[in-house]
N, C-alpha and C positions, 0 to 999 in steps of 0.2 A: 560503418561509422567507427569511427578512432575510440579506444576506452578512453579516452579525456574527455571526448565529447559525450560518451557516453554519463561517465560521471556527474559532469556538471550538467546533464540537464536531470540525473539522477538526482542530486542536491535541490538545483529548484525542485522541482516535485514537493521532494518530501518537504520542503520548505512552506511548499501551498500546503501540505497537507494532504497529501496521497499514501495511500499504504505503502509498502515493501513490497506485496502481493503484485498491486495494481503497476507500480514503478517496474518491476520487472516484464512484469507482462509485455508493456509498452516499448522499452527497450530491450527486448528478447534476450535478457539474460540473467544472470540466477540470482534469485533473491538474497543470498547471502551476500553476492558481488554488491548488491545495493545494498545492506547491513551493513556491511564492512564503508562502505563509500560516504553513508549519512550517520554514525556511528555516533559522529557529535550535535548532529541536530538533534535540540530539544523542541518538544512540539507544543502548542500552547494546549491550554485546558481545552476552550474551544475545538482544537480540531482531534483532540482526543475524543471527546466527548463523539464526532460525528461520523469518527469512526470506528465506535465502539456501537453504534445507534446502526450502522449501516451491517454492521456483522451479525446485532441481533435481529434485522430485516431478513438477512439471507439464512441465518438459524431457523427463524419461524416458516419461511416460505420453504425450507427442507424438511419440516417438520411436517409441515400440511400437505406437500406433497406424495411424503410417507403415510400419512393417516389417509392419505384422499384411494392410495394404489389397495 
């Protein structure tokens, strides 16, 4: 895939509201490259909020799996 295409569907993403993490993942490239690409997307409260909620989900399930070993 071409870095244009790659960008713009880097842009939508984060426009839905997909992490940096997650957007790189998908387009197997480095998360700074998507940094730098959505630099000026600002994200609503909303999906702050959802993925702020979704990071403390994978927090707790590494915490419990640490307490569980």
């Amino acid at each position: 895939m071409a870095k244009v295409q790659e960008k713009a569907l880097a842009r939508e993403y984060r426009k839905a509201g997909r992490s940096v993490k997650d957007i790189a993942r998908a387009l197997v490239v480095s998360p700074s490259s998507v940094s730098a690409w959505c630099d000026d997307i600002r994200l609503t409260e909303i999906q702050i909020k959802k993925l702020d909620d979704a990071r403390h989900d994978l927090r707790m399930r590494g915490l419990l799996k640490g307490a569980q070993m």
